[in-house]
PASEBA-1860 file (N, C-alpha, C; in nm, 3 decimals):
! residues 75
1> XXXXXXXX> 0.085/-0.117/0.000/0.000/0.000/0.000/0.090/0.125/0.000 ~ 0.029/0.219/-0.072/0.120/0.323/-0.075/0.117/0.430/0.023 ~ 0.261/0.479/0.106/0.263/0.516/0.219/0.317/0.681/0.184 ~ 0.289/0.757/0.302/0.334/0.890/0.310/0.227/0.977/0.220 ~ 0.327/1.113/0.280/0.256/1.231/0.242/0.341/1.247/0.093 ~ 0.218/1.300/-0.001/0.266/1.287/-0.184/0.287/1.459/-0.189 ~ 0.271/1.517/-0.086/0.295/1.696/-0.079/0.440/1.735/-0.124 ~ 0.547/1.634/-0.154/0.661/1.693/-0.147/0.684/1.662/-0.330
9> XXXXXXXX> 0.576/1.608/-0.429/0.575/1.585/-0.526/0.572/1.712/-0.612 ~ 0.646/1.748/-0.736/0.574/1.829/-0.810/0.469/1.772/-0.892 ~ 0.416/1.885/-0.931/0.313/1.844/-1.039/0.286/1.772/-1.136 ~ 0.410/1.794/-1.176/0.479/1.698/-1.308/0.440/1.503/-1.258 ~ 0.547/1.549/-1.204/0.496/1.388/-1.075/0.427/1.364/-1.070 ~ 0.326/1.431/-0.992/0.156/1.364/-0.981/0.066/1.300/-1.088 ~ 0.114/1.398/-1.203/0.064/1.371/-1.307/0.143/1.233/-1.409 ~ 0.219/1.253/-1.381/0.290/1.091/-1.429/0.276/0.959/-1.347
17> XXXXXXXX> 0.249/1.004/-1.205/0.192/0.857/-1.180/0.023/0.857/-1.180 ~ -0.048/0.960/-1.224/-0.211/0.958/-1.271/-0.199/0.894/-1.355 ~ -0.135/0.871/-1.439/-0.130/0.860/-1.619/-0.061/0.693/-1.586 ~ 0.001/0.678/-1.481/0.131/0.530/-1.496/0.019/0.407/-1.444 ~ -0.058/0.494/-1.309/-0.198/0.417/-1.263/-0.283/0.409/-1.353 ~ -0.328/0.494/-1.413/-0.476/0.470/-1.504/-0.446/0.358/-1.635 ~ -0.311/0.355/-1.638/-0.301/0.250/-1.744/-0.277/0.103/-1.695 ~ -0.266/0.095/-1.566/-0.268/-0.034/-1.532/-0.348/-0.075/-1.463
25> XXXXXXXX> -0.508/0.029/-1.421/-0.602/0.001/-1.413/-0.677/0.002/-1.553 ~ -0.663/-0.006/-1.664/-0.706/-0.034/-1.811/-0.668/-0.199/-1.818 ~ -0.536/-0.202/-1.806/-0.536/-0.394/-1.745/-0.568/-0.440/-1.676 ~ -0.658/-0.395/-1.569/-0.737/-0.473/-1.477/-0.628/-0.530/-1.390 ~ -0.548/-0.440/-1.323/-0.500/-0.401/-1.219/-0.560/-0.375/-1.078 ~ -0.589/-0.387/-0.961/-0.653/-0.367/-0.854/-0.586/-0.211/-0.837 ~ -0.716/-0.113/-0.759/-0.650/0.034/-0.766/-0.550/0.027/-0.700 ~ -0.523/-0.042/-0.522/-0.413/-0.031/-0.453/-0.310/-0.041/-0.527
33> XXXXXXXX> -0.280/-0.167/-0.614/-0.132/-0.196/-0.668/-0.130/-0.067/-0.762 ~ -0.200/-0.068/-0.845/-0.193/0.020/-0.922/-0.118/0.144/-0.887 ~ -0.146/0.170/-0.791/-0.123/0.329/-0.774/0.010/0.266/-0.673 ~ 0.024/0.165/-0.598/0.144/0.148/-0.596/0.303/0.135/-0.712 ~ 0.244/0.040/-0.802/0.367/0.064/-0.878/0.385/0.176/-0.951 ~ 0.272/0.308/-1.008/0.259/0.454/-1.022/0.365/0.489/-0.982 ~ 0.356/0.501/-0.782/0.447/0.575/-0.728/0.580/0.511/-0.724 ~ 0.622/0.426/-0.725/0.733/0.355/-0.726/0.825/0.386/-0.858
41> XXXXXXXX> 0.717/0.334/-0.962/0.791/0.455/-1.053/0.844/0.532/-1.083 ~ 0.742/0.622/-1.061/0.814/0.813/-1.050/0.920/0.801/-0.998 ~ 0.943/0.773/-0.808/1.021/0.723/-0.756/1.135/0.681/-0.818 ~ 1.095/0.575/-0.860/1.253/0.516/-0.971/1.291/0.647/-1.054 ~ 1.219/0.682/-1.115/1.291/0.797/-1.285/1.345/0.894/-1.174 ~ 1.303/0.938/-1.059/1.313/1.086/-1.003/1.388/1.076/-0.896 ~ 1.403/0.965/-0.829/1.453/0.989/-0.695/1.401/1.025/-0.557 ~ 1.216/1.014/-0.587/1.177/1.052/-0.514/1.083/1.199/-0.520
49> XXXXXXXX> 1.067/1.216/-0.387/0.960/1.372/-0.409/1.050/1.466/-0.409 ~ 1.087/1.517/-0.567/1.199/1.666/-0.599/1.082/1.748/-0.576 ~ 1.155/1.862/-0.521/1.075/2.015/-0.590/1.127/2.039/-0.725 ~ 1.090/2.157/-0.762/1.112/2.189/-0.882/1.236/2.240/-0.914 ~ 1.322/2.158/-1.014/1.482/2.244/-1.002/1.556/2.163/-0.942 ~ 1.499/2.089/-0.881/1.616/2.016/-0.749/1.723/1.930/-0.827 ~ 1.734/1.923/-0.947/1.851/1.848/-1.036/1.986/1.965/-1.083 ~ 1.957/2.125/-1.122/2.026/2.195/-1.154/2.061/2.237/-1.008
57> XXXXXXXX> 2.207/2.298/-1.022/2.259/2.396/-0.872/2.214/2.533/-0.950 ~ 2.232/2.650/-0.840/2.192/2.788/-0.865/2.306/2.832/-0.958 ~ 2.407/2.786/-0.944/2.548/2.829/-1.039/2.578/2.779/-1.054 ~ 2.693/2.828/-1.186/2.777/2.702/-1.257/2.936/2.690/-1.173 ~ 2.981/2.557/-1.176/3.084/2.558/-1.114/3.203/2.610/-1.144 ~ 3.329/2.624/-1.086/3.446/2.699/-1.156/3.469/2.597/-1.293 ~ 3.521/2.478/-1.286/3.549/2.434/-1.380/3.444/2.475/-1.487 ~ 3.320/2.427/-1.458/3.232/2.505/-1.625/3.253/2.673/-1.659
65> XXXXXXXX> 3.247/2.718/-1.569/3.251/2.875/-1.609/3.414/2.873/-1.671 ~ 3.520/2.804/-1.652/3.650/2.854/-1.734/3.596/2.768/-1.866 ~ 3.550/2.672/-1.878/3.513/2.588/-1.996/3.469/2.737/-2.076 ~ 3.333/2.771/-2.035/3.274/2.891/-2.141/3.335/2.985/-2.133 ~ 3.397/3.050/-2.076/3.531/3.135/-2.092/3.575/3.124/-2.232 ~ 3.654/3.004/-2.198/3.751/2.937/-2.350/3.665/2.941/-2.453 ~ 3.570/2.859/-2.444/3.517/2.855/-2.538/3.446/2.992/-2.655 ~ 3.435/3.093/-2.550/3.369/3.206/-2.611/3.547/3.311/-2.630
73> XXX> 3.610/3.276/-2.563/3.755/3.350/-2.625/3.810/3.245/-2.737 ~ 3.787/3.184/-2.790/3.791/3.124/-2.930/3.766/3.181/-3.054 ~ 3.651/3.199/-2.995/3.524/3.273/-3.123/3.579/3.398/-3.130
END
């Protein structure tokens, strides 16, 4: 059964395990599992309940910023 609070999901999320459940209640899936392997899912691709962004940092690191440096003193 699927446990916890789904508040720490974005939207995106929610909506991909709506869409991951409703198709395996089309196979005649029971709703519990269903919406269990949904969330497990997401889970798998995501890592869990991200906010939004939570894959990029706010800045780029030194090594990338001398990368585009170079790269734009090329040109």
């Amino acid at each position: 059964m699927p446990q916890g609070d789904k508040s720490a999901y974005t939207k995106k999320q929610k909506r991909q395990a709506k869409h991951i459940e409703d198709g395996y209640l089309e196979r005649g899936v029971p709703e519990e599992r269903a919406e269990e392997i949904a969330w497990s899912t997401v889970n798998k691709q995501d890592g869990g309940g991200n906010q939004d962004g939570a894959g990029r940092s706010a800045s780029r690191s030194e090594a990338a910023k001398k990368g585009w440096a170079t790269r734009r003193a090329k040109q």
